[in-house]
KELUMMI-827967 format. One line per field, with one value per residue (C-alpha): residue in one letter; x, y, z. Coordinates in nm, 4 decimals, decimal comma. Layout:
REM residues N
type	c(A; ...)
east	c(X; ...)
north	c(Y; ...)
up	c(Z; ...)
This chain:
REM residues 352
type	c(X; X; X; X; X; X; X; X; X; X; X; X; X; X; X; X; X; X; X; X; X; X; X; X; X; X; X; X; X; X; X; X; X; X; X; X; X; X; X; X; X; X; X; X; X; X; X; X; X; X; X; X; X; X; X; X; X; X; X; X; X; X; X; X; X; X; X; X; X; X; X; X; X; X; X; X; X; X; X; X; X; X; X; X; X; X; X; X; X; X; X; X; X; X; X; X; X; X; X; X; X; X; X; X; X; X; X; X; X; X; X; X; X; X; X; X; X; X; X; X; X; X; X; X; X; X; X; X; X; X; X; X; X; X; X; X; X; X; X; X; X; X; X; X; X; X; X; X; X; X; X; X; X; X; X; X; X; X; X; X; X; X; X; X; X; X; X; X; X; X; X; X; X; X; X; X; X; X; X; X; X; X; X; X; X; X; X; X; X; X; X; X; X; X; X; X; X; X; X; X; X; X; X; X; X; X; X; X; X; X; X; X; X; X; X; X; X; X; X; X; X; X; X; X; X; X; X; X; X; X; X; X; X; X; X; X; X; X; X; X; X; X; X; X; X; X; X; X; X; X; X; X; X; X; X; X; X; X; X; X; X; X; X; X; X; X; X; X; X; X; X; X; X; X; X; X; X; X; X; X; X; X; X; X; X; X; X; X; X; X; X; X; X; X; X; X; X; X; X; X; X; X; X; X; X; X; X; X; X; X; X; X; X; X; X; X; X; X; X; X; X; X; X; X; X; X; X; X; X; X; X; X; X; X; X; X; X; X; X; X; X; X; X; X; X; X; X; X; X; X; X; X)
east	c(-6,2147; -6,2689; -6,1993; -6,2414; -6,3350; -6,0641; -5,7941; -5,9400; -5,8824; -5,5147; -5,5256; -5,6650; -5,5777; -5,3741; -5,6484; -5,6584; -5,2585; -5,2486; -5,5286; -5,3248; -4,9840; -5,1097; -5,3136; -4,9572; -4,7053; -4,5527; -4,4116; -4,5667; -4,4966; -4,3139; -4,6766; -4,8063; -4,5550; -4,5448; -4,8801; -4,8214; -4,5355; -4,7713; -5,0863; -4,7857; -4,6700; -5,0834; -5,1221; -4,8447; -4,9782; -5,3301; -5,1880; -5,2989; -5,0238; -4,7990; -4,8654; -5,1882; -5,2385; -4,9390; -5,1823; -5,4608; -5,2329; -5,1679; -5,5563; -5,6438; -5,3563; -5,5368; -5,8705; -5,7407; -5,5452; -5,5589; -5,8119; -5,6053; -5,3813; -5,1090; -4,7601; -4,6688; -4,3821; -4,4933; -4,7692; -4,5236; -4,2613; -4,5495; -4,6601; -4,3602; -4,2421; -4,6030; -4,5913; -4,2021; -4,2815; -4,5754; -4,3214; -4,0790; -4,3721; -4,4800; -4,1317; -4,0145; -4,3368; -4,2015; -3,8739; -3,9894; -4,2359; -3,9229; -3,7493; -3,9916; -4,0490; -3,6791; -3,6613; -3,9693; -3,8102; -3,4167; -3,6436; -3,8418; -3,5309; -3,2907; -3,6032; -3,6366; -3,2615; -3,2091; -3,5321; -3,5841; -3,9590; -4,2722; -4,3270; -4,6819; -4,6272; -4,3410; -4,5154; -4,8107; -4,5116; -4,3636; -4,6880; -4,6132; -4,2568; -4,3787; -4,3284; -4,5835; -4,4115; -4,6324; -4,4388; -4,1094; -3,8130; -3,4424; -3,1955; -2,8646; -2,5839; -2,3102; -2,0097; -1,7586; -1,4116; -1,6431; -1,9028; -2,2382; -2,5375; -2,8918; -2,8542; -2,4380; -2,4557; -2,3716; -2,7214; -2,8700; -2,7848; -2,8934; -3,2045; -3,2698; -3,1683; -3,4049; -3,7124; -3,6607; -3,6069; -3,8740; -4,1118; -4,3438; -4,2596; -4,2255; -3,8845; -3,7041; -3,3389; -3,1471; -2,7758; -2,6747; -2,3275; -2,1855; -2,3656; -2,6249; -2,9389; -3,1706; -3,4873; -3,6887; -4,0183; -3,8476; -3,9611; -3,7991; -3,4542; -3,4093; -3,4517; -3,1758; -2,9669; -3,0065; -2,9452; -2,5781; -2,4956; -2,5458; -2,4089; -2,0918; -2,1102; -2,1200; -1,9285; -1,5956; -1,6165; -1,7023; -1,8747; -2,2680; -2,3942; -2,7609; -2,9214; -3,1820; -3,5767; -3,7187; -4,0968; -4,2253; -4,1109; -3,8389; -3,7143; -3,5502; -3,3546; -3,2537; -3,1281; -2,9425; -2,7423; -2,6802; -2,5635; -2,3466; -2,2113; -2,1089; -1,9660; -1,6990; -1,6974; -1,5740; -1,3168; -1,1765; -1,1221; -1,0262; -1,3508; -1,2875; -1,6323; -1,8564; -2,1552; -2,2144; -2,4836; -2,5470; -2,7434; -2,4355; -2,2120; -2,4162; -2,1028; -1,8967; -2,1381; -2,1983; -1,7982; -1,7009; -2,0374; -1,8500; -1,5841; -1,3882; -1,3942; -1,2435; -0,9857; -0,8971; -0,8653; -0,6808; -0,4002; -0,3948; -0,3767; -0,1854; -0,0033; 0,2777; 0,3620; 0,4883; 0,8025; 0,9002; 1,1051; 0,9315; 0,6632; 0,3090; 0,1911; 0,3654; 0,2692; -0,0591; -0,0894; 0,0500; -0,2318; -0,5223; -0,3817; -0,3447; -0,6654; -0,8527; -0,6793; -0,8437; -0,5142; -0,3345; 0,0454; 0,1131; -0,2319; -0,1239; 0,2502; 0,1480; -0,0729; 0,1842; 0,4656; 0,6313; 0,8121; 0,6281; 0,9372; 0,9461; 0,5769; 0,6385; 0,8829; 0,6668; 0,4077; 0,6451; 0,7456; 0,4140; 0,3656; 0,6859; 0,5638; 0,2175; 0,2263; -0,0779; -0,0403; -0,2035; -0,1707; -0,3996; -0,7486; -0,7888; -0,5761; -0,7108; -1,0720; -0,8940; -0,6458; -0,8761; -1,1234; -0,8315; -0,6965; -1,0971; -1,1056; -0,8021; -0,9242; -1,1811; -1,0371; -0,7562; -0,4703; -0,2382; -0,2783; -0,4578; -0,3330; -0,6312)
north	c(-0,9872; -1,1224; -0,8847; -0,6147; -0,2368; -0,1176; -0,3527; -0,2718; 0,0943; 0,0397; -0,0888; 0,2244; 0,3379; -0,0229; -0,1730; 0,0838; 0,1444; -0,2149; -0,1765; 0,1023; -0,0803; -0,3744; -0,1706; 0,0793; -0,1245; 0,1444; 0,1760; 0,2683; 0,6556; 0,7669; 0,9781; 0,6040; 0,4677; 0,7502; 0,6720; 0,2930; 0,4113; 0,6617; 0,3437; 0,0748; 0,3724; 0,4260; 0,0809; -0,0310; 0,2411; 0,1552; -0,2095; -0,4163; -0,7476; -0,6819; -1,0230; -0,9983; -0,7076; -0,9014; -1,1075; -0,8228; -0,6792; -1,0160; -1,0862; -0,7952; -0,8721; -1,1954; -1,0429; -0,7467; -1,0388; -1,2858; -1,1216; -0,7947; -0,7135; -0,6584; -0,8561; -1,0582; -0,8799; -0,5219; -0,6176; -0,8305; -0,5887; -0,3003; -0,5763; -0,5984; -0,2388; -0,1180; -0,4257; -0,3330; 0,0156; -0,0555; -0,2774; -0,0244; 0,2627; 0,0137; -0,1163; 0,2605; 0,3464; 0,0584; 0,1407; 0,4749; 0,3758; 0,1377; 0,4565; 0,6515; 0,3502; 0,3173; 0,7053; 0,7156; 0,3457; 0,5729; 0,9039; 0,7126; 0,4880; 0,8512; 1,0002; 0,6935; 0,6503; 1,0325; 1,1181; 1,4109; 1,3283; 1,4579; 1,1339; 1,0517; 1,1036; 0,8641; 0,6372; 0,6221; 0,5627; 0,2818; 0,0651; 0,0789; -0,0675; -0,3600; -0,1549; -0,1035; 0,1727; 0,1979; -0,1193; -0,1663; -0,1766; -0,3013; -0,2659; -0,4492; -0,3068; -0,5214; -0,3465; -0,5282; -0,4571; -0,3071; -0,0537; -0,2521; -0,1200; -0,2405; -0,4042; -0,5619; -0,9345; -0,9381; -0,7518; -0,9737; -1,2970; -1,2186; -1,0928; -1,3599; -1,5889; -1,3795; -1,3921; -1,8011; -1,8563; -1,6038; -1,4801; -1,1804; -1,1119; -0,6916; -0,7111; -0,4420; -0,4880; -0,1999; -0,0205; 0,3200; 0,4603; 0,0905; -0,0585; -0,3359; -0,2719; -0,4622; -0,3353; -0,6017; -0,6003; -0,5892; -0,8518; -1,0854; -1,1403; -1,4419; -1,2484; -1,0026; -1,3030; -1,4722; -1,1557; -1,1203; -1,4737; -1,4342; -1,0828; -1,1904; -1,5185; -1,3400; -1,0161; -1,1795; -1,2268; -0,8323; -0,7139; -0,6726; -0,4529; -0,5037; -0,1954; -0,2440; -0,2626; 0,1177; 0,2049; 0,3754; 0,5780; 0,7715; 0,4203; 0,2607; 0,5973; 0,5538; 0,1570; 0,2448; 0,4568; 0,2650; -0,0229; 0,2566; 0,3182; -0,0003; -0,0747; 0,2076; 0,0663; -0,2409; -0,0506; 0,1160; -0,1461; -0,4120; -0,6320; -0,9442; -1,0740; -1,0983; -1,0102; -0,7098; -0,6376; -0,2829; -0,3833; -0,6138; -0,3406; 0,0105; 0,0108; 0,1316; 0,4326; 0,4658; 0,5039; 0,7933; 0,9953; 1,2199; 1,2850; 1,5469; 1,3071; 0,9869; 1,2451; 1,2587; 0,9189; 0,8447; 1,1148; 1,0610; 0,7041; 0,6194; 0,9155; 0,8072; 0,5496; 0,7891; 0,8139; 0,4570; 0,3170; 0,3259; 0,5454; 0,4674; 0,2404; -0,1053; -0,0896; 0,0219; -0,2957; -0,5579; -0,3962; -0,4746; -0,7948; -0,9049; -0,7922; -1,0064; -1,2891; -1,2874; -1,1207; -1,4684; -1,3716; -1,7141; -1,6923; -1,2831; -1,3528; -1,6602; -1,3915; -1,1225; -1,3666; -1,2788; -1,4832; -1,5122; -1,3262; -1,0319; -1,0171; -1,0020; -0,7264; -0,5278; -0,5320; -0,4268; -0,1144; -0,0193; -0,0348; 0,1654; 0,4322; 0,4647; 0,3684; 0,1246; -0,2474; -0,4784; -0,7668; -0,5479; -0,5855; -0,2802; -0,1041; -0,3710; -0,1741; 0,1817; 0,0289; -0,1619; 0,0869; 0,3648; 0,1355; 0,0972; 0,4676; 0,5089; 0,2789; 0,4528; 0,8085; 0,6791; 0,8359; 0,7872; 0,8789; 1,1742; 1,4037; 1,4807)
up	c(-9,0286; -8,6105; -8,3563; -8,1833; -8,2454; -8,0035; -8,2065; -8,5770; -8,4562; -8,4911; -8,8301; -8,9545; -9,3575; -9,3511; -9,6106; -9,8228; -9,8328; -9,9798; -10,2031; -10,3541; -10,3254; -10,5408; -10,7839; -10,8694; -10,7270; -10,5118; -10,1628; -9,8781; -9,8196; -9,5462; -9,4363; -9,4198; -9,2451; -8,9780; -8,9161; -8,8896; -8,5939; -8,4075; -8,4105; -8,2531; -8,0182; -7,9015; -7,9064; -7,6655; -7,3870; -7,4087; -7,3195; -7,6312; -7,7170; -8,0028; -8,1318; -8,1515; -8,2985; -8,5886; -8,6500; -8,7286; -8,9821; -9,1294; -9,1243; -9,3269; -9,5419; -9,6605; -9,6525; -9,9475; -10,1085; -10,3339; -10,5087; -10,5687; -10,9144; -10,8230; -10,7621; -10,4645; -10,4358; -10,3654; -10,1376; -9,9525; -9,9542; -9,8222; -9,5533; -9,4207; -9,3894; -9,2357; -8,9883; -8,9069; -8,8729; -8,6406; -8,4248; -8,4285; -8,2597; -8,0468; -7,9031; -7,8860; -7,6844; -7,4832; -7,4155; -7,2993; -7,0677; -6,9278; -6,8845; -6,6924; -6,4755; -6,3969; -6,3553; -6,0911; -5,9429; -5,8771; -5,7865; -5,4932; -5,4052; -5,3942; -5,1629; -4,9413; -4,8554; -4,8137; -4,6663; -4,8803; -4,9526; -4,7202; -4,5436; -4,6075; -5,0060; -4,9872; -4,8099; -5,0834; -5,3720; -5,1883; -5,2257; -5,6128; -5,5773; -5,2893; -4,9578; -4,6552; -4,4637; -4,1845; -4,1299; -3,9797; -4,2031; -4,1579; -4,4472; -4,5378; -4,7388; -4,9135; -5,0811; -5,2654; -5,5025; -5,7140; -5,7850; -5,8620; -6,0448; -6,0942; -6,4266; -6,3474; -6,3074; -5,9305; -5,8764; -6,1270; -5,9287; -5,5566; -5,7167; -5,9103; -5,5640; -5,3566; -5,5764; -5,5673; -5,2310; -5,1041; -5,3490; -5,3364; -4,9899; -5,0271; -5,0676; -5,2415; -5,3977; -5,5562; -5,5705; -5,4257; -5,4285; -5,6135; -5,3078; -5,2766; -5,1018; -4,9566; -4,8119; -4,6043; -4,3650; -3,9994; -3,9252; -4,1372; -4,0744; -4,2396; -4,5729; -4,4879; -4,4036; -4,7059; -4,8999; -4,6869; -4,7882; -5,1086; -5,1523; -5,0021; -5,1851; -5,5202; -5,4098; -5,4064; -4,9994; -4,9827; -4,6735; -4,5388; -4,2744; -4,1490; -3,9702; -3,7336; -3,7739; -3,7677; -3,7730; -4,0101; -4,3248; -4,2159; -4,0476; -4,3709; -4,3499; -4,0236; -4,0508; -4,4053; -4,2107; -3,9288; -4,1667; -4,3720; -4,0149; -3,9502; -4,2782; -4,1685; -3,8005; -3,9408; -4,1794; -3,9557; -3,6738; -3,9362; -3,8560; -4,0560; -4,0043; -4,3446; -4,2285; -3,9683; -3,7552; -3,6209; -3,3531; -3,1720; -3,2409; -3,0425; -2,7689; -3,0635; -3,1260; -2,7587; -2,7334; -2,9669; -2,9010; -2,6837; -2,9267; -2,7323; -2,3938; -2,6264; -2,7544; -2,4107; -2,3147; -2,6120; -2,5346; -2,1620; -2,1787; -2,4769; -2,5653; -2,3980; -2,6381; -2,9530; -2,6967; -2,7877; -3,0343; -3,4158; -3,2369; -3,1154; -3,3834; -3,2799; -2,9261; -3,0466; -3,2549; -2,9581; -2,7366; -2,9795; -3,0992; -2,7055; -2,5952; -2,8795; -2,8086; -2,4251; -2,3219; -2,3639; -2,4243; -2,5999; -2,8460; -2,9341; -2,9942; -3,2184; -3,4106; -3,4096; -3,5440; -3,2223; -2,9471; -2,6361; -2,4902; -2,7712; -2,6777; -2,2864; -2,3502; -2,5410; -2,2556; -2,0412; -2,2219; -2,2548; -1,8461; -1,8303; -2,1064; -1,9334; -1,6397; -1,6908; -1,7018; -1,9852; -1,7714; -1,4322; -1,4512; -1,2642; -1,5756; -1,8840; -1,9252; -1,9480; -2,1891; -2,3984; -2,4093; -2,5394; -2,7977; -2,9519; -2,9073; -3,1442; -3,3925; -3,4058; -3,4274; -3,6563; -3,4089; -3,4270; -3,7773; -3,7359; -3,4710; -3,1790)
């Protein structure tokens, strides 16, 4: 029989099993078979292709056979549970290996989002999964109506998308928290953009939030927060575009750094308002609305299903409550800026 030593290896006790088989007509034992499991199981780490190695068994099948007693049957039947049980080592050997290689994939993806890894050894993992960290990084989340994990169809799709449209380009895609992830060299924004229109594409018209390039290892860290961050930015001022991006978006941040100062503003300049009829949160509303819409009263009363004169009214009152008018420049930035400031501090939800 052709081939080689290192494949014959694996075929150990297999001719002399059949031999024995067709000369008593019994079954392989389950000693036999064990053995058959254990060579697929060494095979399949050392690397070798199932098929071929099929096709070993099969070739010393014909070279103990047709000049052996026995029936066709039993040989047949013995050929077919030693080749099944090798399968079955060598698939199991498989699987585990598939394991471990998903376990150290969610291990280095857990340490690389967190930052919980010594920097350099994270760094020398990430070659294995595609990533040069001495590079910069930038990293998009998309979150949709539902929780997404690496093997749901959703995740399946954008992957499949990215690989097409970009190849090996040292991209990594994966899920944390029901999230999509997508880690790209920072200097490649078209690949984060393609990932956000396909995420939202595929997402049911859920929500991306790109982060900005950071050097180095701990700078994926730093831009999967910053696009976490803006996912809740957007939340909680009722953003309604798609697709986010941190880096158009710092005055936010900038704004409610000094926590205890925006408390302030929000109290002194709109506190006033939870005096009025149905309390703060109408006024509250007319403000934001009527700022967005360039503070044009007929635009923001169209938007508010209001009459330009309900709307006019409404200004009013608030210049009576506060003492600041909407309609002043000199009073607009103090008002505008309050109203972000309680959007962003949920008041008047949540008391200051």
């Amino acid at each position: 029989m052709a081939g080689t030593a290192t494949e014959e290896s694996y075929l150990r006790g297999y001719a002399d099993m059949l031999t024995e088989v067709s000369a008593t007509g019994r079954r392989p034992t389950r000693d036999e078979l064990d053995e058959r499991r254990a060579l697929g199981e060494r095979a399949a780490e050392a690397g070798h292709s199932l098929r071929m190695l099929v096709r070993r068994h099969l070739d010393a099948t014909r070279a103990c056979w047709p000049g052996a007693p026995g029936s066709a049957d039993s040989v047949l039947a013995a050929v077919s549970q030693a080749v099944d049980a090798f399968a079955e080592g060598y698939e199991r050997a498989q699987h585990l290996a598939v394991r471990q290689e998903e376990a150290a994939r969610r291990e280095f993806i857990d340490d690389l989002l967190y930052g919980r890894s010594d920097l350099g050894r994270l760094a020398e993992r990430a070659e294995r999964f595609g990533l040069v960290l001495s590079r910069a990084h930038a990293v998009a989340v998309a979150e949709g109506p539902e929780a997404y994990a690496d093997t749901h169809p959703v995740t399946r799709r954008v992957e499949t998308a990215l690989i097409s449209r970009f190849g090996d380009r040292r991209i990594l895609l994966t899920t944390k928290n029901g999230q999509l992830i997508c880690i790209a060299p920072g200097d490649q924004d078209e690949v984060l953009a393609f990932f956000a229109k396909q995420a939202h594409a595929v997402t049911d018209a859920g929500r991306v939030a790109i982060g900005r390039p950071q050097p180095g290892a701990g700078g994926v860290v730093h831009s999967y927060e910053e696009a976490l961050s803006t996912l809740q930015l957007a939340q909680r001022l009722a953003l309604d575009e798609p697709v986010l991006r941190a880096a158009e978006l710092l005055v936010y941040p900038v704004l409610t750094r000094d926590r205890q100062a925006m408390a302030d503003l929000v109290l002194s300049a709109l506190g006033p308002l939870r005096g009025a009829r149905g309390g703060a949160e109408p006024l509250l509303r007319t403000l934001e609305v009527y700022f967005e819409s360039g503070c044009v009263a007929a635009e923001a009363a169209r938007r508010l299903t209001l009459s330009v004169r309900a709307l006019t009214y409404r200004l009013e009152r608030i210049h009576e409550l506060t003492g600041a008018n909407p309609a002043d420049p000199m009073h607009r930035y103090t008002l505008q800026t309050a109203v972000i400031g309680a959007r962003l501090l949920d008041w008047p939800t949540q008391e200051l």
